[in-house]
N, CA, C and O atoms as CSV, one atom per row, in Angstrom:
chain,resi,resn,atom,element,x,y,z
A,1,UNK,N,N,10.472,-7.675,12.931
A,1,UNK,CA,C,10.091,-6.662,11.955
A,1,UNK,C,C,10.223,-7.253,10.546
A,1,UNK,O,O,10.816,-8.314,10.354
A,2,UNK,N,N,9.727,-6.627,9.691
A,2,UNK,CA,C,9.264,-6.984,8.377
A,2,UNK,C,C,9.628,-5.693,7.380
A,2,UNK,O,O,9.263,-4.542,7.618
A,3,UNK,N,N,10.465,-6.125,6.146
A,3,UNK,CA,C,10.491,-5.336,5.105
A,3,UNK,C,C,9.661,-5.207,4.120
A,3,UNK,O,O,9.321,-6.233,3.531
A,4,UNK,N,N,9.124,-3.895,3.692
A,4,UNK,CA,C,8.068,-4.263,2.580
A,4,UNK,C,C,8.353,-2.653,1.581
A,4,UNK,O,O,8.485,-1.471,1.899
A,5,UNK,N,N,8.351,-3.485,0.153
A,5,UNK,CA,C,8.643,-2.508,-0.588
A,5,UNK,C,C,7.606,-2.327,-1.441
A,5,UNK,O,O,7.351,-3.185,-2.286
A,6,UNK,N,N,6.657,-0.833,-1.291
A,6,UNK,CA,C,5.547,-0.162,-1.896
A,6,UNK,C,C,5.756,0.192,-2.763
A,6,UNK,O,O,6.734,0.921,-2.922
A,7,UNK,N,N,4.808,-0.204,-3.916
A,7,UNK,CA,C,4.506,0.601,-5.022
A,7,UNK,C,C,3.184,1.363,-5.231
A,7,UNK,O,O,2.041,0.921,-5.113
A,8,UNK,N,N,3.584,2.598,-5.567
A,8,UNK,CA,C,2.448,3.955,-5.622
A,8,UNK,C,C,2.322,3.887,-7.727
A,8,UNK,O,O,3.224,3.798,-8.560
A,9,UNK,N,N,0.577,3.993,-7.919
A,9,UNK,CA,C,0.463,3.812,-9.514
A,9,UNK,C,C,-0.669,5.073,-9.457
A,9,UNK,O,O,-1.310,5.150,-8.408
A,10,UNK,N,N,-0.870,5.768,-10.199
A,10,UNK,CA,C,-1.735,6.833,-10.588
A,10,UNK,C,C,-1.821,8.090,-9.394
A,10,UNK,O,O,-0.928,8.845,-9.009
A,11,UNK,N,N,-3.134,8.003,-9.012
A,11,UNK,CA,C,-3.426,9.307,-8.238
A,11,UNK,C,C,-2.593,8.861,-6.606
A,11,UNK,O,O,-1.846,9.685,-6.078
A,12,UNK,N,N,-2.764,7.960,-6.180
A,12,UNK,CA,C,-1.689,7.726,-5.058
A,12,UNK,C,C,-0.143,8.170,-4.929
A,12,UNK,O,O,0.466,8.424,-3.890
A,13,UNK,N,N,0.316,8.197,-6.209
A,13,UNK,CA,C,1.462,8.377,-6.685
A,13,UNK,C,C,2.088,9.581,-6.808
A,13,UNK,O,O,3.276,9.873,-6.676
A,14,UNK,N,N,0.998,10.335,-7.116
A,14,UNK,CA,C,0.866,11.741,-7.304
A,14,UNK,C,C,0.880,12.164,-5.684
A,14,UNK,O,O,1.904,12.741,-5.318
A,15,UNK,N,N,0.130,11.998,-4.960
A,15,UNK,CA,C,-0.375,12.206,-3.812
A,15,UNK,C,C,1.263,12.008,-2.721
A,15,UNK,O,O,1.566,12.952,-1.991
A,16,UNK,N,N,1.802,11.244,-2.739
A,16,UNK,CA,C,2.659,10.337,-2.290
A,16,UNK,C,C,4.034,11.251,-2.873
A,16,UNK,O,O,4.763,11.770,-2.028
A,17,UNK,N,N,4.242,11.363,-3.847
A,17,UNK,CA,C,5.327,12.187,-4.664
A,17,UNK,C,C,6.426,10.480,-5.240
A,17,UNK,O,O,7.217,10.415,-6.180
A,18,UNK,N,N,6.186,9.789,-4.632
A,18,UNK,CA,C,7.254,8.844,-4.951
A,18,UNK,C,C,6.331,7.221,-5.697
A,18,UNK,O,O,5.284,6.654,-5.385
A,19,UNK,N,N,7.310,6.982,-6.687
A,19,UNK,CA,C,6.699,5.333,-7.478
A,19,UNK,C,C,6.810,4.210,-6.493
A,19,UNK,O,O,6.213,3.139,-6.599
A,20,UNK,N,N,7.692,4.574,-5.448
A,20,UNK,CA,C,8.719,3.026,-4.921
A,20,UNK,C,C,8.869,3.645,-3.285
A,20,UNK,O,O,9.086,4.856,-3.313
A,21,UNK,N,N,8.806,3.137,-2.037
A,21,UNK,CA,C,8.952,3.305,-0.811
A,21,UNK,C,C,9.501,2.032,0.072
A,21,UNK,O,O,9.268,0.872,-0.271
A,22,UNK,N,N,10.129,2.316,1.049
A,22,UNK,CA,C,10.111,0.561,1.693
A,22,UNK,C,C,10.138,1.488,3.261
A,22,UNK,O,O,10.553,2.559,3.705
A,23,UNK,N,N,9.238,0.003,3.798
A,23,UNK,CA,C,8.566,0.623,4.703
A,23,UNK,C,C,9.104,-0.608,5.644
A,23,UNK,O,O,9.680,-1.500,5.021
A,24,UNK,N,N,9.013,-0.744,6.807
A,24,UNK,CA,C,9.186,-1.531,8.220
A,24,UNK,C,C,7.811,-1.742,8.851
A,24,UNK,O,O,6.933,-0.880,8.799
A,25,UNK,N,N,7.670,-2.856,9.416
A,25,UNK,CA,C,6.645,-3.027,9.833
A,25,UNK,C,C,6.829,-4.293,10.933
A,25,UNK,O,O,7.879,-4.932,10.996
A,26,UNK,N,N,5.859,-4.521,11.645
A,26,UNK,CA,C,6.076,-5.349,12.646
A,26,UNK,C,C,5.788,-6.651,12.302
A,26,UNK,O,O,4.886,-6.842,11.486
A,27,UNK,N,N,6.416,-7.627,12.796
A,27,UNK,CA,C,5.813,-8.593,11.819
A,27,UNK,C,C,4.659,-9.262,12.095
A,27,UNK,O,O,4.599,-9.248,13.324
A,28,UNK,N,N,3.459,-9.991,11.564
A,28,UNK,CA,C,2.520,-10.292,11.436
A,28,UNK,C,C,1.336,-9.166,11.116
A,28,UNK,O,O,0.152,-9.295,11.427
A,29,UNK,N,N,1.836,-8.211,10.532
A,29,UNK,CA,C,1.376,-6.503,10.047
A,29,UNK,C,C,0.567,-7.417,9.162
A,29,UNK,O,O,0.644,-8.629,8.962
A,30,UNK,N,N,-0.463,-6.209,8.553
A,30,UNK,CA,C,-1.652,-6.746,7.304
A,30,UNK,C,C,-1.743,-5.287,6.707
A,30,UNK,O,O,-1.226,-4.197,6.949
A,31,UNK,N,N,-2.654,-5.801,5.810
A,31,UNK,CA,C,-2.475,-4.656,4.530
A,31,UNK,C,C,-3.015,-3.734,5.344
A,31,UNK,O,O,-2.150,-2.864,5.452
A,32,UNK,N,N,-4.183,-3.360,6.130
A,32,UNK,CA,C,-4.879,-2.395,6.636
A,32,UNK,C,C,-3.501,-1.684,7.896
A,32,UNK,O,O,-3.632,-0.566,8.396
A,33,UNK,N,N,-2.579,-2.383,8.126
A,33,UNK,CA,C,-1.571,-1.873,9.369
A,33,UNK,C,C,-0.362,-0.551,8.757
A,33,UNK,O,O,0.134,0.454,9.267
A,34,UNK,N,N,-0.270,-1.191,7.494
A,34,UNK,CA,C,0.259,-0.765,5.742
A,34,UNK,C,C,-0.619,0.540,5.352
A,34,UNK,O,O,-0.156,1.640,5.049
A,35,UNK,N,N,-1.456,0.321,5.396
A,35,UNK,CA,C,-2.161,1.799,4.909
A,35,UNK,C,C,-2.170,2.619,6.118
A,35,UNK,O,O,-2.194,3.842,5.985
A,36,UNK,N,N,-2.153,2.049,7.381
A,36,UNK,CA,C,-2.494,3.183,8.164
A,36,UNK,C,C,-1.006,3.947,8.222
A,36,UNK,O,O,-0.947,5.169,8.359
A,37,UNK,N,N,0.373,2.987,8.087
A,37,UNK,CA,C,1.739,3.659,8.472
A,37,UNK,C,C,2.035,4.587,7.098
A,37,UNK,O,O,2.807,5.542,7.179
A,38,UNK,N,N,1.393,4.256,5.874
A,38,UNK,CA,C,1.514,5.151,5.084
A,38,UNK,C,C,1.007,6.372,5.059
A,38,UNK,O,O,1.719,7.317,4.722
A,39,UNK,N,N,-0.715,6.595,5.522
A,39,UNK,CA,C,-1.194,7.401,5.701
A,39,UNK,C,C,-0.272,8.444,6.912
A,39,UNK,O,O,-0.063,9.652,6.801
A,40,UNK,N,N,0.100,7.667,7.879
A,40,UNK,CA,C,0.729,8.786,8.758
A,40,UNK,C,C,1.722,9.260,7.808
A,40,UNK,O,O,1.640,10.419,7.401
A,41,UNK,N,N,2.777,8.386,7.356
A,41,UNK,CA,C,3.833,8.873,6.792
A,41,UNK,C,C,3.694,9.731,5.738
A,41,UNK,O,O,4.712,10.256,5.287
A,42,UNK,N,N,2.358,10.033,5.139
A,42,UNK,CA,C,2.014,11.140,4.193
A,42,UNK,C,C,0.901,11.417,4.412
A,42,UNK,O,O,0.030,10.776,3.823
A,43,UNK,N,N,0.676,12.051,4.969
A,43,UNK,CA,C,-0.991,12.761,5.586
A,43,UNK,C,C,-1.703,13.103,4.028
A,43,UNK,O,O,-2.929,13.000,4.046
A,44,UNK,N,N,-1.278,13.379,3.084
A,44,UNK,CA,C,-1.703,13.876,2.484
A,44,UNK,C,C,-2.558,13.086,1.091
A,44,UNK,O,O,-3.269,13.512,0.181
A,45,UNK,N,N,-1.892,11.307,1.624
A,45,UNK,CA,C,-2.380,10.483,1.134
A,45,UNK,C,C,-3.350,9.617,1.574
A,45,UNK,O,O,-3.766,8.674,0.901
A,46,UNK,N,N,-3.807,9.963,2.921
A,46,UNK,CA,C,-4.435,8.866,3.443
A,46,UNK,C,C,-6.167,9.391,3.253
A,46,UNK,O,O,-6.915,8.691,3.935
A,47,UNK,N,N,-6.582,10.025,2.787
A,47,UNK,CA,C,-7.766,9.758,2.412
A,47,UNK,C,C,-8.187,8.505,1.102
A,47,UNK,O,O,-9.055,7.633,1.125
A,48,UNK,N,N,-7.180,8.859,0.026
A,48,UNK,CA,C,-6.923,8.355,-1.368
A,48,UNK,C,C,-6.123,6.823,-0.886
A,48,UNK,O,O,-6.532,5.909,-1.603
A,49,UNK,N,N,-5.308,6.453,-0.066
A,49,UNK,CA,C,-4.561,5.067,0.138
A,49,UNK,C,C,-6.463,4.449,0.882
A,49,UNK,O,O,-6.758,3.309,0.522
A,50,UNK,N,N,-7.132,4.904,1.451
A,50,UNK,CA,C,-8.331,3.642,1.823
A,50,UNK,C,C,-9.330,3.501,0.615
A,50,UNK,O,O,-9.953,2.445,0.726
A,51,UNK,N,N,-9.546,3.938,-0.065
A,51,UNK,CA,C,-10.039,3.599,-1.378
A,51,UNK,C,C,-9.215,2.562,-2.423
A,51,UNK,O,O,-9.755,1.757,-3.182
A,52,UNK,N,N,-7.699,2.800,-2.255
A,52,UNK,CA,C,-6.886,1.826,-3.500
A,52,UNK,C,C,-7.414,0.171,-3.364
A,52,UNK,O,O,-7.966,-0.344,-2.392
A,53,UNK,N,N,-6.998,-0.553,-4.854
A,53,UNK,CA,C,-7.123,-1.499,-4.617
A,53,UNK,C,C,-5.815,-2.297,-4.215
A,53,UNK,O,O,-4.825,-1.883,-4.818
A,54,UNK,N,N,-5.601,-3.231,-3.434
A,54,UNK,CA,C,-3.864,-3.726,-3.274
A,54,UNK,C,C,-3.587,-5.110,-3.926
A,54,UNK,O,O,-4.436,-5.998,-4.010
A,55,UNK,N,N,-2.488,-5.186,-4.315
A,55,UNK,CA,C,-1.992,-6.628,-4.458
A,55,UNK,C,C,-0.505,-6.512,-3.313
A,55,UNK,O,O,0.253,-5.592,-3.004
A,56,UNK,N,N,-0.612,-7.894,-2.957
A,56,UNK,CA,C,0.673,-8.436,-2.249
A,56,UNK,C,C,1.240,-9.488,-2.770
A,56,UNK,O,O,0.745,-10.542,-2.371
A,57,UNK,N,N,2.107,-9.591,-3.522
A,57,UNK,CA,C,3.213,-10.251,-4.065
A,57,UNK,C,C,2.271,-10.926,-5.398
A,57,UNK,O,O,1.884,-12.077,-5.598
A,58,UNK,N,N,2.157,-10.058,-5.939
A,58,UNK,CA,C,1.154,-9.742,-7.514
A,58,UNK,C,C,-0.461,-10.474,-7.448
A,58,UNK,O,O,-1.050,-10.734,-8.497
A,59,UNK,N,N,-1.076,-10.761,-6.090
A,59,UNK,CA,C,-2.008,-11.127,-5.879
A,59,UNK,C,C,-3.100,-10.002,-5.386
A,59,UNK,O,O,-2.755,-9.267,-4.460
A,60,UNK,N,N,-4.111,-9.875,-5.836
A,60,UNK,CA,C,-5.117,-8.953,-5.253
A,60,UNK,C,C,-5.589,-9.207,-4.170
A,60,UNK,O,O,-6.418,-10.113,-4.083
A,61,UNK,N,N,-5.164,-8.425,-2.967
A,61,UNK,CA,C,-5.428,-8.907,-1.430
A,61,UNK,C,C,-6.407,-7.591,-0.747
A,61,UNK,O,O,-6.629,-6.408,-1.005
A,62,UNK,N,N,-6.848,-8.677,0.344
A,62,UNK,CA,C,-8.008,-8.021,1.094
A,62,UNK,C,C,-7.074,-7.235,2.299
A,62,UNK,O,O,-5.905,-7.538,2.538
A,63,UNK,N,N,-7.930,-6.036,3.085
A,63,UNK,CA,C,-7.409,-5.504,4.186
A,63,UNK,C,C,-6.584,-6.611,5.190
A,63,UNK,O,O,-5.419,-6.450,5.554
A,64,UNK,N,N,-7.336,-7.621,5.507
A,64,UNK,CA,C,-7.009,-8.815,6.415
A,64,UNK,C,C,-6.097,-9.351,6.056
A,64,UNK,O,O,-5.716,-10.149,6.912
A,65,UNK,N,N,-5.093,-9.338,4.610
A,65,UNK,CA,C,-4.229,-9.889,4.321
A,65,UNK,C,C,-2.714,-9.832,4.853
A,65,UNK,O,O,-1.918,-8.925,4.610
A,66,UNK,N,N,-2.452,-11.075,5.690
A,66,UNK,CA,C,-1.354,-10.340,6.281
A,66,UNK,C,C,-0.127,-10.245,5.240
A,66,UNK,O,O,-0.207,-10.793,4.140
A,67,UNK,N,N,0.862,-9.618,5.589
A,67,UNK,CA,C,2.035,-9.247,4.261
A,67,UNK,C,C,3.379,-9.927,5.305
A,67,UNK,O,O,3.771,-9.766,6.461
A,68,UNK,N,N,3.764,-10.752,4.109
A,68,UNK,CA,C,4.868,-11.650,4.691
A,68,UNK,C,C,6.371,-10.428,4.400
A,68,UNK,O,O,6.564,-9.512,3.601
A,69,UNK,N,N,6.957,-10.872,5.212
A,69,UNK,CA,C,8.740,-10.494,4.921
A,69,UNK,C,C,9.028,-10.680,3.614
A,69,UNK,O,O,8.792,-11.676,2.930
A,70,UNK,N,N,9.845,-9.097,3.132
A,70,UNK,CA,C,10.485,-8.825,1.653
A,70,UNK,C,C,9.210,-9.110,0.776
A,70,UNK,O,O,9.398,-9.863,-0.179
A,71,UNK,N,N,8.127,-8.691,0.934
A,71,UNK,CA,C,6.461,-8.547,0.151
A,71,UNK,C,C,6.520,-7.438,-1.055
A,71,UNK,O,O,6.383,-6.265,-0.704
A,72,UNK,N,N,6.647,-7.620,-1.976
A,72,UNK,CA,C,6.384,-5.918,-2.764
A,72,UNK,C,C,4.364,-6.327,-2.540
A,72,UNK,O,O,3.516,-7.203,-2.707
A,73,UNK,N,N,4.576,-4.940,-2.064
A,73,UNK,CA,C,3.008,-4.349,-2.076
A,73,UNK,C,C,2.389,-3.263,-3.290
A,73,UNK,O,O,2.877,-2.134,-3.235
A,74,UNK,N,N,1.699,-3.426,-4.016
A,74,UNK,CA,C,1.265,-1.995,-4.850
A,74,UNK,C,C,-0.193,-2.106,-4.187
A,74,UNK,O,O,-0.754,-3.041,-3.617
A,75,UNK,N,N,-0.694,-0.445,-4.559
A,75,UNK,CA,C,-1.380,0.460,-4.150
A,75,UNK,C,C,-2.022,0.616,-5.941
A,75,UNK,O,O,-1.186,0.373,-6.811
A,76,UNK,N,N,-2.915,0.862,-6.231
A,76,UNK,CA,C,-3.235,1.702,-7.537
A,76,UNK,C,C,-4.805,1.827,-7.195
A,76,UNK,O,O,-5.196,1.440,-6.094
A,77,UNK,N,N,-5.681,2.350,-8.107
A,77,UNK,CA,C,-7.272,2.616,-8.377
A,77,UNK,C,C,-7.905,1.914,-8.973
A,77,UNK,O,O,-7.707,1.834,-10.185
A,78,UNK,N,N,-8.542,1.421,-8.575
A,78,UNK,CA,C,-10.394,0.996,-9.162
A,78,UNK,C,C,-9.968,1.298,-10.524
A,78,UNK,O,O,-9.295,2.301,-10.757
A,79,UNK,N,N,-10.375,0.367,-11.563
A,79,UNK,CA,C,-10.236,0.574,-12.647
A,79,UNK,C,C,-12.487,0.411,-13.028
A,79,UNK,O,O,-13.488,-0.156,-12.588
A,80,UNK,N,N,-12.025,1.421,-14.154
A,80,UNK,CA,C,-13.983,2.102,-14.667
A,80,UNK,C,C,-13.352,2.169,-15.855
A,80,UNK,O,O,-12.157,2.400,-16.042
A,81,UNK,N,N,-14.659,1.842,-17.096
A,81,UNK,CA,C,-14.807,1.677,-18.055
A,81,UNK,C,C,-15.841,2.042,-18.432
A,81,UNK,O,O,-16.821,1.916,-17.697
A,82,UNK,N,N,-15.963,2.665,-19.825
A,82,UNK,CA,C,-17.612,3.378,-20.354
A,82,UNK,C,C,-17.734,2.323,-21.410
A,82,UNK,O,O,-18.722,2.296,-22.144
């Protein structure tokens, strides 16, 4: 198993109620294994967690990315500009 400590930024955050989470995971888990245990763990986020964009250990990572042991993960939105 694998420790990983989430960070929630804007509307996820809101959604989520919390900035900071640490989550367990099995190891060789990936970001897409990560959104799905969050989504269960807050139903109320998992429409809004498959849209975020992620970084894993301050890198912008794809679904396929697997997340190593003691990883901070953030979650935040698509950034738009006029």
């Amino acid at each position: 198993m694998i420790q990983v400590r989430v960070h929630f930024f804007s509307t996820i955050r809101a959604r989520v109620g919390k900035k900071t989470i640490q989550v367990e995971l099995p190891a060789g888990a990936r970001v897409e294994d990560l959104k799905r245990e969050i989504a269960r763990l807050y139903p109320e986020a998992a429409a809004a967690i498959a849209s975020m964009l992620t970084s894993v250990n301050q890198v912008f990572s794809e679904d396929s990315t697997e997340i190593p042991d003691q990883a901070e993960v953030a979650f935040f939105p698509h950034v738009s500009g006029g």
